[in-house]
C-alpha positions in Angstrom: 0.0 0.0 0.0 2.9 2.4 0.9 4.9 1.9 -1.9 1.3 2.5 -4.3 0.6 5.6 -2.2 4.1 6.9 -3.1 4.2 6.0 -6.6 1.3 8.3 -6.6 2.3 11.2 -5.0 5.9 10.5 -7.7 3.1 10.6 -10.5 1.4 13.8 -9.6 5.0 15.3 -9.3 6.0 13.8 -13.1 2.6 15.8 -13.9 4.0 19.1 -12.7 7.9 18.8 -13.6 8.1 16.9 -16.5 6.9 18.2 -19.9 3.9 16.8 -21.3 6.0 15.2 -24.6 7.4 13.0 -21.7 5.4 12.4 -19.5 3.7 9.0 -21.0 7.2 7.5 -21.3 7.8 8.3 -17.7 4.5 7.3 -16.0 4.2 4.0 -17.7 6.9 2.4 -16.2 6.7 4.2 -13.1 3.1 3.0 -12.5 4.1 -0.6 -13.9 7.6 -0.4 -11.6 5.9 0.0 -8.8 3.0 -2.2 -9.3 5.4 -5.1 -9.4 7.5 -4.0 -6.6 4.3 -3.7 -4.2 3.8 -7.1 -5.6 7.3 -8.9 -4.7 6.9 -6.8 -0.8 3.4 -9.1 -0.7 5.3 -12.3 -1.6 8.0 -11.3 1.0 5.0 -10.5 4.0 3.0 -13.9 2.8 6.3 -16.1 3.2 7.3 -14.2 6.3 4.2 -15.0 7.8 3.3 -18.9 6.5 4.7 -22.1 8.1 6.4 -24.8 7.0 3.1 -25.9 5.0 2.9 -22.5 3.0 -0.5 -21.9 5.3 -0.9 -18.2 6.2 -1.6 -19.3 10.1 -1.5 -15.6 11.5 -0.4 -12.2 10.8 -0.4 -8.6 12.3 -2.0 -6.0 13.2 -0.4 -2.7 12.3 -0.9 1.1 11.9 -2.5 1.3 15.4 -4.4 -1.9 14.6 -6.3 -0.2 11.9 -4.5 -2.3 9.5 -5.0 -6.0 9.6 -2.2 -7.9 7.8 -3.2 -11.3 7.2 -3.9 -14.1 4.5 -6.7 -13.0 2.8 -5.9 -9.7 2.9 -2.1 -10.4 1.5 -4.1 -13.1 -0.9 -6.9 -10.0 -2.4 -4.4 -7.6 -2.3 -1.7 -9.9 -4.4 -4.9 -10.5 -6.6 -5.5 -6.5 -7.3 -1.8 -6.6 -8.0 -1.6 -8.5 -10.4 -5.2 -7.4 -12.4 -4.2 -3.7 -11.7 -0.4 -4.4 -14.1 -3.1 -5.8 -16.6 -5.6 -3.2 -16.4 -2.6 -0.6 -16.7 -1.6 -2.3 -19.7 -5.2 -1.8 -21.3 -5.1 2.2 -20.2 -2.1 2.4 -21.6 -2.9 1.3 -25.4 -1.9 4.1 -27.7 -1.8 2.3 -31.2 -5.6 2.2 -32.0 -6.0 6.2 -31.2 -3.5 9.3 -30.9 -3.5 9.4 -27.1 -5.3 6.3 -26.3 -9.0 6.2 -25.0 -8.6 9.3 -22.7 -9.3 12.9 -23.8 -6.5 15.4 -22.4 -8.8 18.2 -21.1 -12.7 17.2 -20.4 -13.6 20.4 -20.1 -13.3 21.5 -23.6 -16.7 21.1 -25.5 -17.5 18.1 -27.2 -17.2 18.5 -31.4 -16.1 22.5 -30.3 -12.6 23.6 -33.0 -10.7 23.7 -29.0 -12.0 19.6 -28.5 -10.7 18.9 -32.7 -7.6 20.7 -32.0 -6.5 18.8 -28.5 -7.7 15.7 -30.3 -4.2 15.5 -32.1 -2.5 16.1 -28.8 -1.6 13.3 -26.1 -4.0 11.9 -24.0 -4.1 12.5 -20.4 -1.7 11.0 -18.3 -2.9 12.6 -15.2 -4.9 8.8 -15.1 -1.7 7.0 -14.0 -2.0 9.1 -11.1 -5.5 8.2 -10.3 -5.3 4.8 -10.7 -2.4 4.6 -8.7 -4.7 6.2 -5.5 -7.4 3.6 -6.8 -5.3 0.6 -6.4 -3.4 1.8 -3.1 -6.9 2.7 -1.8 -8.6 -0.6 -2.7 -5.5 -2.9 -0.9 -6.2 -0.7 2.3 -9.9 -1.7 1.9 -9.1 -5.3 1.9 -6.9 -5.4 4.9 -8.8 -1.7 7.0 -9.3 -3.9 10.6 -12.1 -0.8 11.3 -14.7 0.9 9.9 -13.6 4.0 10.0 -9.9 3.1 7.9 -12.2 1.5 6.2 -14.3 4.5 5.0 -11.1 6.7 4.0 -10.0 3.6 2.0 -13.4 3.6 0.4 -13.2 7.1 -0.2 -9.5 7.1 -1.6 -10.6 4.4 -4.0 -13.9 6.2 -5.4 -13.1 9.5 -6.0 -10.1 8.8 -9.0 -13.0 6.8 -10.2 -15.4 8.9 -10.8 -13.0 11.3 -12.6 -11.6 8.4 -14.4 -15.3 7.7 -15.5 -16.0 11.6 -17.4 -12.3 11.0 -19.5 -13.8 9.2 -22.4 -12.2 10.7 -25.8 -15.4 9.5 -27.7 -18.7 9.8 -26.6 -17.8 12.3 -23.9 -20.8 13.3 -22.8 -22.2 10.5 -22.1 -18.9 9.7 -20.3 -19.5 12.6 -18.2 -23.2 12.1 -17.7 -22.0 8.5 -16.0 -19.3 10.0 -13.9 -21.5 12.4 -12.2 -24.5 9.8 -11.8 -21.9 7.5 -10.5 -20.7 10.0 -8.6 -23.9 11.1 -7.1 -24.9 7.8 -6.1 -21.6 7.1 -4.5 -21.8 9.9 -2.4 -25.5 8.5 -1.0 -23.8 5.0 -0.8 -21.0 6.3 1.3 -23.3 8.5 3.6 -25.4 5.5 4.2 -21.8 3.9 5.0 -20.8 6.6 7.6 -24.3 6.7 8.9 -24.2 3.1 10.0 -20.7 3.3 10.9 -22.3 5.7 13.8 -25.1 3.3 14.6 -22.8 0.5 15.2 -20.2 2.7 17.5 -23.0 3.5 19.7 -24.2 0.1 20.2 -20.5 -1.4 20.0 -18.5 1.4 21.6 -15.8 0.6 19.5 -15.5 0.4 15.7 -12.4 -1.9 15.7 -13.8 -5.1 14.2 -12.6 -7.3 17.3 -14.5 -4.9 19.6 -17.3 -5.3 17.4 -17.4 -8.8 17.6 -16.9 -9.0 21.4 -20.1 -6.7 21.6 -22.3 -8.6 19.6 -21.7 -12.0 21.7 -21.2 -10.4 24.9 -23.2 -6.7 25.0 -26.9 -7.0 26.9 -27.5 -3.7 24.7 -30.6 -3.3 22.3 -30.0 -5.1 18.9 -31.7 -2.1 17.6 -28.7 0.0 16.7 -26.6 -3.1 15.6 -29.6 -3.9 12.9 -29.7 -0.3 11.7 -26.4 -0.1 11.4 -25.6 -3.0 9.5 -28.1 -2.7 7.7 -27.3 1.0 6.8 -23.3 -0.3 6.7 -24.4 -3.2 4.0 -25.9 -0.6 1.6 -22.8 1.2 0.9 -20.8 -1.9 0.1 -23.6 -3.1 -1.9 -23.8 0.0 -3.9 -19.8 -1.0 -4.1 -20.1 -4.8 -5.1 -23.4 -3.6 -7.7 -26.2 -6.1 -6.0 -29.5 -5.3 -6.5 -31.1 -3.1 -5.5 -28.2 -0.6 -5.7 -27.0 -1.9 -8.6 -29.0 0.6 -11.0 -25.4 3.3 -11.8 -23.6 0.2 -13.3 -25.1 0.0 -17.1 -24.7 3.5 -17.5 -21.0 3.8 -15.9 -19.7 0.7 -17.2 -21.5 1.9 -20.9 -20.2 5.7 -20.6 -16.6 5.1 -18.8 -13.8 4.6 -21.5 -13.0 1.2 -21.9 -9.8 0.2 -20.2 -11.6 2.1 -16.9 -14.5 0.2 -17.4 -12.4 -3.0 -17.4 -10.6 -1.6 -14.4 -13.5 -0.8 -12.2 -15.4 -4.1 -13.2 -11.8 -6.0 -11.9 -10.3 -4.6 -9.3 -13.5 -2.5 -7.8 -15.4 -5.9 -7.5 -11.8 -7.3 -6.0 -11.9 -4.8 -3.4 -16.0 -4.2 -2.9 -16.1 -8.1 -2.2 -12.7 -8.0 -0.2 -14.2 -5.4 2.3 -17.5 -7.1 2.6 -16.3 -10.6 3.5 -13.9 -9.1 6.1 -16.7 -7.7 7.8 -19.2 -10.3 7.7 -17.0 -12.4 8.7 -14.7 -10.6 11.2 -16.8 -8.1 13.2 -20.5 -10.0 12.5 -19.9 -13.7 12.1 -21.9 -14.5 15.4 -25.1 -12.8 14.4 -24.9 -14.7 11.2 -28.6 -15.6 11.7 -29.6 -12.2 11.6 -28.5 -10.7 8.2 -28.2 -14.0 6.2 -32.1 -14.2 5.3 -32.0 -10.9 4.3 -28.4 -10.7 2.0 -29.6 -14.2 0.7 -33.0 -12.2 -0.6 -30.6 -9.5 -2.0 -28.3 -12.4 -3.9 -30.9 -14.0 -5.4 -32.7 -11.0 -6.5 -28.9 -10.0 -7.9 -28.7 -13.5 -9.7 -32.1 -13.2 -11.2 -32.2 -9.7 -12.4 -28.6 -9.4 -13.2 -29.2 -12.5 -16.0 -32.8 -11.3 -16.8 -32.1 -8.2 -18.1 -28.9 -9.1 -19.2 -31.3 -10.7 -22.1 -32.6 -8.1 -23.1 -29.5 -6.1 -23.9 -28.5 -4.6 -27.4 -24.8 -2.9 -26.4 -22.1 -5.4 -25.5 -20.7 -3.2 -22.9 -24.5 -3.0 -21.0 -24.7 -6.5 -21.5 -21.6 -7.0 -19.4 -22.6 -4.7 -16.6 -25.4 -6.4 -16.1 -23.4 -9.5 -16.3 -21.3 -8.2 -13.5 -24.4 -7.6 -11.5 -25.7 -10.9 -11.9 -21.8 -12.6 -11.2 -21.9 -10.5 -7.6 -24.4 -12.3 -6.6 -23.0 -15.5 -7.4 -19.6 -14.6 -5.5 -22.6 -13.2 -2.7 -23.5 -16.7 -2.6 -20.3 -18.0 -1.7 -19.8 -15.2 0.8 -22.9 -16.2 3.0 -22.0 -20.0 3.3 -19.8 -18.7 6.4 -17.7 -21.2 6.0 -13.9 -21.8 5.0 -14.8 -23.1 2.0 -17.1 -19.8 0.9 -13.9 -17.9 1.7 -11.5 -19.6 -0.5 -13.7 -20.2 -3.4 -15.5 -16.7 -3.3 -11.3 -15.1 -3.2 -10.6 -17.6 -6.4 -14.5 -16.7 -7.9 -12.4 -13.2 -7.7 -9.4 -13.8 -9.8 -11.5 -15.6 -11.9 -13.6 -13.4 -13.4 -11.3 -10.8 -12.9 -9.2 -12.0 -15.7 -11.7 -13.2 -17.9 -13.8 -9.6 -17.6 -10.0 -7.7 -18.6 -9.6 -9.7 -21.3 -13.1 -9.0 -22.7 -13.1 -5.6 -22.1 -9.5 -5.8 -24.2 -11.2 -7.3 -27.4 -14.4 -5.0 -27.3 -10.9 -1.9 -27.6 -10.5 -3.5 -31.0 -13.7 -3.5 -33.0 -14.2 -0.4 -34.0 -15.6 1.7 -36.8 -14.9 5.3 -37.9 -16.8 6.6 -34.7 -14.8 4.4 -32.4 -15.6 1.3 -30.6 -18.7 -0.1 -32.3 -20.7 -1.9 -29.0 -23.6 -2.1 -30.2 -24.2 -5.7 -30.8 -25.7 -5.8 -34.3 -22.7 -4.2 -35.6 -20.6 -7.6 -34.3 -22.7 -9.9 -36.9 -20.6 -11.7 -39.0 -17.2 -10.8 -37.5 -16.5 -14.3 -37.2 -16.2 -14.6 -40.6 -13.9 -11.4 -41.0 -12.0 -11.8 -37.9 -12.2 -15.4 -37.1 -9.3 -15.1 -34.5 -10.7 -12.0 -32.5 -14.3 -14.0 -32.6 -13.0 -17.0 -31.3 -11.3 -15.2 -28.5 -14.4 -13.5 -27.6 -16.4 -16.7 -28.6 -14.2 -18.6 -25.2 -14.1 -15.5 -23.1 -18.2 -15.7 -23.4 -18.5 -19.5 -22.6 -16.2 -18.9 -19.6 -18.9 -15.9 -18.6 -21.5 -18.3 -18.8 -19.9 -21.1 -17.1 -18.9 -24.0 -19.3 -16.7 -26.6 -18.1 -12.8 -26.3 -19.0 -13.0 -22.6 -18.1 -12.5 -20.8 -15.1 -15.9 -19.7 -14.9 -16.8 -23.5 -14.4 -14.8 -24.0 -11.5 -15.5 -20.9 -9.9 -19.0 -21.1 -10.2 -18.9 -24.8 -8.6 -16.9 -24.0 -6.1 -18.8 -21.2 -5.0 -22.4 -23.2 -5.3 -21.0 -26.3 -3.3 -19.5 -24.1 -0.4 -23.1 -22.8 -0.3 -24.8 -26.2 0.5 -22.3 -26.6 2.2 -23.0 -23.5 4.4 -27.2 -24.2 4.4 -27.7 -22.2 1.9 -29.3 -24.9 -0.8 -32.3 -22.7 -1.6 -29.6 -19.8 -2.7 -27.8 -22.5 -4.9 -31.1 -23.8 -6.9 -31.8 -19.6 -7.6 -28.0 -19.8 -9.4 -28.1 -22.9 -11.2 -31.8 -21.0 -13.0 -30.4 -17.9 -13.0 -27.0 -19.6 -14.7 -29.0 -20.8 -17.5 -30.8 -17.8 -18.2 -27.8 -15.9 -18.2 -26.1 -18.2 -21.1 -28.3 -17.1 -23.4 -27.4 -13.5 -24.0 -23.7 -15.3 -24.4 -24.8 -17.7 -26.7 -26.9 -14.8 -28.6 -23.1 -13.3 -29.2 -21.9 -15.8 -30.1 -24.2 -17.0 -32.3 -24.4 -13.4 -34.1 -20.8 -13.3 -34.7 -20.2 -16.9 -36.1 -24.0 -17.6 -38.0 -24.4 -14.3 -39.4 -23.4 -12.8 -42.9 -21.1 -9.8 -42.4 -22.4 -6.6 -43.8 -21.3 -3.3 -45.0 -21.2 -2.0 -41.5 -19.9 -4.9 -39.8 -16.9 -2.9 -38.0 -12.9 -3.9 -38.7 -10.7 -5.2 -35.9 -7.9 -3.0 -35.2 -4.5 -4.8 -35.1 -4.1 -4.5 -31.3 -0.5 -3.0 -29.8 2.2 -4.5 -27.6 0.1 -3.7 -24.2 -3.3 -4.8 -25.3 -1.6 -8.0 -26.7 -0.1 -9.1 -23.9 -3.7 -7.8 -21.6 -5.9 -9.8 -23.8 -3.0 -13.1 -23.9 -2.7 -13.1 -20.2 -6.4 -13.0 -19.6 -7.2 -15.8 -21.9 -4.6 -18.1 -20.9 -5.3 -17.6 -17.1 -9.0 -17.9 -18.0 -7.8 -21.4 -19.8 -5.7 -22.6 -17.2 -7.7 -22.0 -14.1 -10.4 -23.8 -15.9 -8.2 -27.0 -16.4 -5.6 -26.7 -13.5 -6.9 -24.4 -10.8 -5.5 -26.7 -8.3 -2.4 -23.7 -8.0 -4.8 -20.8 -7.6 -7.1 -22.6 -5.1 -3.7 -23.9 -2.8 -3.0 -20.5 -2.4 -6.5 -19.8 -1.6 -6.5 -22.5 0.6 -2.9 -21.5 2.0 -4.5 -17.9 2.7 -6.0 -19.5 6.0 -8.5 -17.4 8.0 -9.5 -13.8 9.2 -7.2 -12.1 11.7 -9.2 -10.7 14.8 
């Protein structure tokens, strides 16, 4: 987290000194440098802390105990790591535009002779520092051991987003018009956040997550407070995690955001939303499981269910996606209410999972493209299995991995997830999946039915040859999705290895 933090406050300083010719070349491998060295300090705290067995058994508490330094933090924040270097790999694509997919100054008015004139400038590079301050702020979410670190990290991860959001080079205004709705919403999400933080401090006394656990076995209190504030606590990391019924900004962000960001936020966010919300669930509220699991089970499967329903009825890739997303949190919400070891390590794997297999999607939709950009809309992508049978097969594997077909990561994830729900009680949630699972292949057969069984036609878009760093995004992503699919035995031992919670 430090070493993130500092890279970013080095970034905002290459912003201010360096001139703007150079500062691309300078905040690439900057931002990539010190990705991988925050990286190799996690390796170096997971060894330090794992016996002989490689099993993370115990950890630390640090920063005053706000920090909590233990295996699935070190695991989720290894994970945001590694899909942060990919993501940056994605922003960083300048070969299909001048200056990538990010406009330099988003104030200038769309189609104005300023907005045609900075066109043939550089693209902003002011996003390095922003998702720098996203990533730093999502590992502190992971491993915050109290709500209030955890509201600051919340904070320090949501604002560069919402700028990140209104930086679209092409349809700008609608780029903007999602930044400020998301923006909007986030601020009701995290008011609803602070509000129950102050709920649960005066029935708890405390907002450490140990001291909250010790009050809710011990405290002879009124449960009133303790209900209102976790339920007031869950909204604003449902907003986060995009269940239903918060769940309504993600369309329009994840349509409106450029690309790469998209990819980013659909990632790492969901990395760090889920990380937060499984710590406290199950660090500061495990004993009153029996109070809020009816309730967040009601909220998964209405997730599951309207996530793949309306993901049916979607005409725009990108949308189609989102809602996707929506209706995948509430499979990893599954997992996350089994309350058992099992839920943990297979709801962390369900993680890097889809987090791979979402970047490398999000990389492909960079490359079809028309005249007016990225063409999403998905009648444009008939036929583009016959002029681009390489790109469409790519896309054609990423989608059955979406929807869940054996050999694919998606499969294993999925069935891990399901089976650490019976095993948690939670059979009635599982049934809701499986239907919801099989509603939810359709729209990614529809795709891939329309690219391979269609004639191409005049408008079919062209695939852009894709550069060095959306090569290597879209190559990693596949292959990952591929092997965790056939050997995931690697990615779940170090889920397994992660052990448990620190309290």
């Amino acid at each position: 987290m430090l070493v993130l933090f500092g890279a970013a406050c080095a970034s905002i300083l290459v912003e201010a000194a360096v001139p703007r010719d150079w500062r691309f070349r300078v905040q690439v491998p900057l931002t990539l440098i010190s990705l991988i060295v925050a990286g190799g300090f996690l390796v170096k705290l997971a060894t330090k802390y794992a016996d002989d067995d490689g099993v993370i058994q115990q950890g630390t508490l640090t920063a005053g105990k706000a920090v909590a330094i233990d295996g699935p933090a070190l695991f989720l924040q290894g994970a945001l790591v590694v899909l942060g270097i990919i993501a940056v790999l994605l922003i960083s694509e300048r070969r299909l535009e001048t200056g990538g997919a990010f406009v330099a100054q988003a104030a200038v008015t769309a189609g104005s002779q300023a907005d045609r004139r900075q066109a043939k400038t550089g693209g902003a590079t002011e996003v390095y520092a922003m998702v720098l301050f996203a990533l730093a702020g999502m590992l502190l979410f992971c491993a915050a051991n109290d709500l209030l670190t955890m509201f600051v990290a919340l904070e320090v991860f949501s604002l560069p987003l919402y700028l990140l959001c209104a930086l679209a080079r092409r349809r700008r205004l609608l780029s903007q018009e999602a930044s400020l709705k998301y923006f909007l919403l986030g601020a009701f999400a995290s008011a609803f956040f602070l509000y129950g933080v102050a709920m649960i401090y005066g029935f708890a006394g405390r907002i450490d997550f140990a001291s909250i656990h010790q009050a809710v076995v011990t405290s002879e209190r009124s449960k009133t407070l303790l209900v209102i504030g976790l339920a007031m606590l869950a909204i604003g990391l449902l907003f986060k995690i995009a269940a239903v019924p918060f769940h309504v900004w993600t369309p329009d962000v994840y349509q409106g955001a450029p690309t790469p960001v998209t990819a980013f936020m659909a990632a790492c966010t969901k990395v760090a939303a889920f990380g937060g919300l499984i710590r406290v669930l199950y660090v500061a509220f495990e004993r009153s499981s029996w109070d809020f699991r009816p309730v967040l089970g009601a909220v998964a499967a209405l997730t599951m269910i309207i996530g793949a329903v309306l993901a049916v009825t979607q005409t725009d890739i990108k949308r189609l996606l989102a809602y996707s997303s929506i209706a995948n949190a509430g499979y990893l919400l599954t997992g996350a209410l089994a309350m058992n070891s099992d839920g943990l390590r297979y709801t962390m794997f369900y993680l890097v999972a889809y987090g791979f297999t979402v970047l490398a999607a999000f990389g492909i939709i960079t490359l079809v493209r028309d005249a007016d950009g990225e063409a999403t809309h998905l009648s444009r992508w008939a036929g583009l299995g016959r002029r681009s049978p390489l790109v469409a097969a790519v896309f054609t594997f990423l989608m059955l991995a979406f929807a869940g077909i054996p050999l694919t990561s998606g499969f294993t994830a999925k069935f891990g997830v399901f089976a650490a729900a019976v095993g948690g009680n939670m059979t009635w949630l599982v049934i809701v999946g499986v239907v919801s699972s099989m509603i939810l292949a359709f729209p990614y057969l529809r795709v891939v039915v329309l690219m391979w069984l269609s004639e191409a036609g005049e408008d079919t878009p062209t695939v852009s040859i894709p550069g060095m760093f959306t090569s290597i995004a879209v190559a990693f992503g596949v292959i990952l999705t591929l092997v965790l699919g056939v050997v995931p035995q690697a990615a779940l031992q170090l889920a397994i290895n992660a052990g448990t919670f620190l309290r």
